[in-house]
N, C-alpha and C positions, 0 to 999 in steps of 0.2 A: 606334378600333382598340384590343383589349383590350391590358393592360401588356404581357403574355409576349409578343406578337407584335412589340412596339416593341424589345423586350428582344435579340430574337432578329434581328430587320435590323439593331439596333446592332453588334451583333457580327460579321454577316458584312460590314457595311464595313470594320470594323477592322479584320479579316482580311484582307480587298484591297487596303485600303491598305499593309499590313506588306507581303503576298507585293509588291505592288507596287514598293512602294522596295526591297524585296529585287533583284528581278528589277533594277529602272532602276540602281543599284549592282553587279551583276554578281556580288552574293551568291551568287544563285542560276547555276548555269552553262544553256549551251543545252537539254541535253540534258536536264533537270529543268523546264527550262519546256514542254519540247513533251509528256513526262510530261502536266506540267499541265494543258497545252491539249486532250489528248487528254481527259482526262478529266469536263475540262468540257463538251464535245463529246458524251461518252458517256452525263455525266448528261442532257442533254436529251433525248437517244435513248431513253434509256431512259423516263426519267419521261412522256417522250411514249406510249409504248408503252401503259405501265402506264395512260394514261387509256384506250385502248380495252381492253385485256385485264383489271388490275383492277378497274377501275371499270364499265367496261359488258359486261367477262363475256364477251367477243368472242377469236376465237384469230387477227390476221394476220398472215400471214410475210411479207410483204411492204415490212418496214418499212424494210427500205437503200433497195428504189426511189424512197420516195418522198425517201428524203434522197439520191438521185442526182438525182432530178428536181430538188429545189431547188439542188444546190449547180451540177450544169449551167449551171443558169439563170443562175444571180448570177454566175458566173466569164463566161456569154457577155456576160452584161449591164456588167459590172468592166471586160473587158477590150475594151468598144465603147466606153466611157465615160470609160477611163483618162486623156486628154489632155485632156478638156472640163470634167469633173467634181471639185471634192475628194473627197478625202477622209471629210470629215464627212457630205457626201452624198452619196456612191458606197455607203458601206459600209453605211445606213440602210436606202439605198433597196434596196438588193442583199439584204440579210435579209429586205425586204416581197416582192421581188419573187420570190426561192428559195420561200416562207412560199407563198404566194399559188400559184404553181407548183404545187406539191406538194400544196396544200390544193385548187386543181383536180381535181387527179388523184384528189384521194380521193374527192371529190364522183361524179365519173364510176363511176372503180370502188365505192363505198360505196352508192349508191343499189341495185345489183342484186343486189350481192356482200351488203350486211347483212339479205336479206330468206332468207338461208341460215344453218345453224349449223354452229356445230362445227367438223367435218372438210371439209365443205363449202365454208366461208369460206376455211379454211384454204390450202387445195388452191387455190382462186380468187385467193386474193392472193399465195400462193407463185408461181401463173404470171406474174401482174401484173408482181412483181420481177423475175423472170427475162425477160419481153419487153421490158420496159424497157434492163437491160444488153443485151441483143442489138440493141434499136434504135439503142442508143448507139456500139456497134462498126459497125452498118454503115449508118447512115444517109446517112453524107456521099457513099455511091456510089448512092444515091439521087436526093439534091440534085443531085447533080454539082457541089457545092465543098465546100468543110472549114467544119466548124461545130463538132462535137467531135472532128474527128481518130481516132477508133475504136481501135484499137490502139496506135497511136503514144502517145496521151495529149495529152491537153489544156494547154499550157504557155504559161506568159507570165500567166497570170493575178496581177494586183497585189498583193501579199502587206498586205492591210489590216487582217486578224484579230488584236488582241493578248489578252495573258491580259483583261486588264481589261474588255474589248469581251465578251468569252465568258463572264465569271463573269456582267458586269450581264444577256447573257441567261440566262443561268443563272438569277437571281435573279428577270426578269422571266416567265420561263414557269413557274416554280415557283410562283409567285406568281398568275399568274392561274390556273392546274388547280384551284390550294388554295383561292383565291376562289370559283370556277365549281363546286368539287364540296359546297360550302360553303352553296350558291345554293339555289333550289326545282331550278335545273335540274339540278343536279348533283345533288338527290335522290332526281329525276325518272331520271336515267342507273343511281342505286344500285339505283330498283326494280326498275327492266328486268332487272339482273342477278341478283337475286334470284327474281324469278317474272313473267316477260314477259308470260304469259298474265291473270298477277292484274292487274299495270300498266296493261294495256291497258285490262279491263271497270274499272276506276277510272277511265277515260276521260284517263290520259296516250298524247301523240300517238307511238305508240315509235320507229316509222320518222322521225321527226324527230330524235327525241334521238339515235337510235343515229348518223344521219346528222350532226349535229352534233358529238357525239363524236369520230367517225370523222377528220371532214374537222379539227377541231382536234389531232389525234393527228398527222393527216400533215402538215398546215401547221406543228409544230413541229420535226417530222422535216426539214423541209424547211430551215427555218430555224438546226437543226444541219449541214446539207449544205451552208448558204450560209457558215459558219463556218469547215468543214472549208477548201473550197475558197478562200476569202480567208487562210487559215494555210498550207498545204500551196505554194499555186502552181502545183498540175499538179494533173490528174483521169485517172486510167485507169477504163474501166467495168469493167474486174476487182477494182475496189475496194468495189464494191457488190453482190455478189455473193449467193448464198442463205446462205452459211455466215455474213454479215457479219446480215443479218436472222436468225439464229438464235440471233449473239451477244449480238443485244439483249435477245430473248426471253430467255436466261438469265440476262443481269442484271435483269430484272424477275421471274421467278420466284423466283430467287434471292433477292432483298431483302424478296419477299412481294409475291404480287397485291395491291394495292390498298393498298399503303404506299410513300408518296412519299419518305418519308426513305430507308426499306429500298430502292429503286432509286438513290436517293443514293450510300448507302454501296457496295451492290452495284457499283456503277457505277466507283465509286474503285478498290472493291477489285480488279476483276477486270480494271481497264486497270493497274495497279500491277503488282501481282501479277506476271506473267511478267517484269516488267523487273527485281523484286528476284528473282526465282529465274532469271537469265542466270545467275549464276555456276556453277552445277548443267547449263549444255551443254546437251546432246541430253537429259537428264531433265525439263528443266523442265514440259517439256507436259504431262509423266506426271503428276509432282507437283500442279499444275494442274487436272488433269482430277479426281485422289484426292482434290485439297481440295473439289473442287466436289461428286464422289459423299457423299465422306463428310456437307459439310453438307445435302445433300439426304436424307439416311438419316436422322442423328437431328433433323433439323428441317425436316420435309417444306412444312410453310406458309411457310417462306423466314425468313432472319434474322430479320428486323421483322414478321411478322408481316400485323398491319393496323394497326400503330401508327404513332403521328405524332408528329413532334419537336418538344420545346419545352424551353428552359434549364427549367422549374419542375419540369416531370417528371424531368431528367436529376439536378437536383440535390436534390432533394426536400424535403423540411416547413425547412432553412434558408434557401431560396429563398424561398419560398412567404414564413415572416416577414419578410425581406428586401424584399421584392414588396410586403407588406400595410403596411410602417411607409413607405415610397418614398409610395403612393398616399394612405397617411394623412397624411402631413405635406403633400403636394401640394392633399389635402381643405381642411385647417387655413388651408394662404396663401390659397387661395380665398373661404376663409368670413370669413377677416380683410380681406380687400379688399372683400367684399363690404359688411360693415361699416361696412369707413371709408368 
């Protein structure tokens, strides 16, 4: 693992461990933690997003469905399980099983829906979301018993989601996209999105990549959905809504198609954001919406761009020697041990 990369996880532990002992000390109050958990929620939303739409070039609105379909699942799965199961694996299992859920769906809908573009896709996975929340309201008159309750909401589900459980995924799907897009296959995913047509007579297989893309975009969707609902304790299908997929989408345009940090930051900022502008009332939306025109006017490729985070770039040429006397005296015990 090159140094910056080792540089860069030391640091986001030390940060969850502070917020952590923050939090378990009551530093921090309720209402700043659910803030938080919101937001960590949002980065995975997002940066899920961002791997079918930055990275493979793809437009779907449909990406609350699939984080209804997964968080469903885990809260049906949680709360059949509650009496037999701990903890440590209720809450494991319920993240594979939301993941998995959702990474179905996408398989079903991705196989027919990614041999379209465009506006095409688009329109095809916007309906997807939208049948989803409607199946979710009226199935159980279907069944003829209660499984999500429809309207009423979903309640009783085990509240097993903490900050710390959210950030490590956080950490863990940040980390596999940056590995994966890193890959041949994720190079295989860049070319699609740049000339489908060249990709192809180069003999990459596309309808696979795009398919695997796809189905990892929703299975992580899914896997913020299994999250939400082990934090929340109730599910309404009004919460997953088309307005809710379009929120995502602008925090992925927003931070830049195809930069994982810039969906990061995006992500904080734009669940942050309306809770520091409450005190501004009935303006804050406005505010809200002006900040969001304006950074779309003078910075149309989104915050970040297509760039990608690392302490060595952030801090520049005093890192860098920092970084290079660390690896050289590390070179130095080696070659002395080697030695003796």
């Amino acid at each position: 693992m090159p140094l910056r990369y080792g540089i860069n996880i030391l640091v986001f532990i030390v940060f969850l461990l502070i917020i952590s002992t923050l939090i378990s000390t009551k530093t921090i109050s309720n209402y700043y933690v659910k803030v938080l958990m919101l937001i960590g929620i949002n980065i995975i939303l997002a940066v899920s997003l961002n791997l079918a739409t930055g990275y493979l070039g793809q437009l779907p609105l449909g990406h609350a469905g699939f984080m209804a379909v997964g968080a469903y699942a885990s809260a049906i799965f949680m709360k059949a399980t509650a009496a037999t199961l701990p903890l440590f694996v209720s809450l494991p299992l319920g993240l594979i099983i939301g993941g998995a859920a959702a990474g179905l769906f996408g398989f079903i809908i991705g196989i027919p829906a990614l041999r379209l573009r465009g506006d095409y896709l688009a329109i095809i996975t916007l309906g997807f979301g939208e049948i989803i929340r409607v199946v979710l309201l009226n199935i159980d008159s279907v069944l003829g018993f209660s499984l999500t309750y429809g309207a009423a909401s979903l309640k009783g589900i085990p509240k097993t989601t903490t900050f710390l459980d959210t950030f490590i995924c956080v950490f863990i799907v940040c980390y596999i996209i940056h590995t994966t897009m890193k890959s041949r296959h994720g190079r295989a995913v860049l070319s699609i999105r740049e000339n489908e047509i060249a990709a192809e007579s180069c003999g990459i297989k596309t309808t696979y990549y795009k398919t695997m893309a796809f189905v990892m975009s929703a299975f992580f969707a899914g896997v913020a959905g299994s999250l939400y609902a082990g934090y929340l304790g109730i599910l309404n299908p009004s919460n997953f809504g088309f307005m809710k997929s379009i929120e995502i989408l602008v925090m992925v345009v927003l931070g830049g198609m195809g930069s994982m940090i810039g969906s990061v930051i995006s992500a904080t900022v734009l669940t942050a954001l309306p809770e520091l502008l409450r005190a501004f009332d009935e303006y804050r939306m406005v505010l809200y919406s002006l900040l969001l025109i304006i950074v779309m006017i003078f910075k149309p490729s989104g915050l970040m761009g297509t760039y990608d985070f690392s302490l060595s770039r952030l801090l520049g040429k005093p890192w860098e020697r920092i970084s290079s006397k660390f690896a050289a005296g590390t070179g130095k015990e080696g070659d002395a041990d080697g030695k003796a």
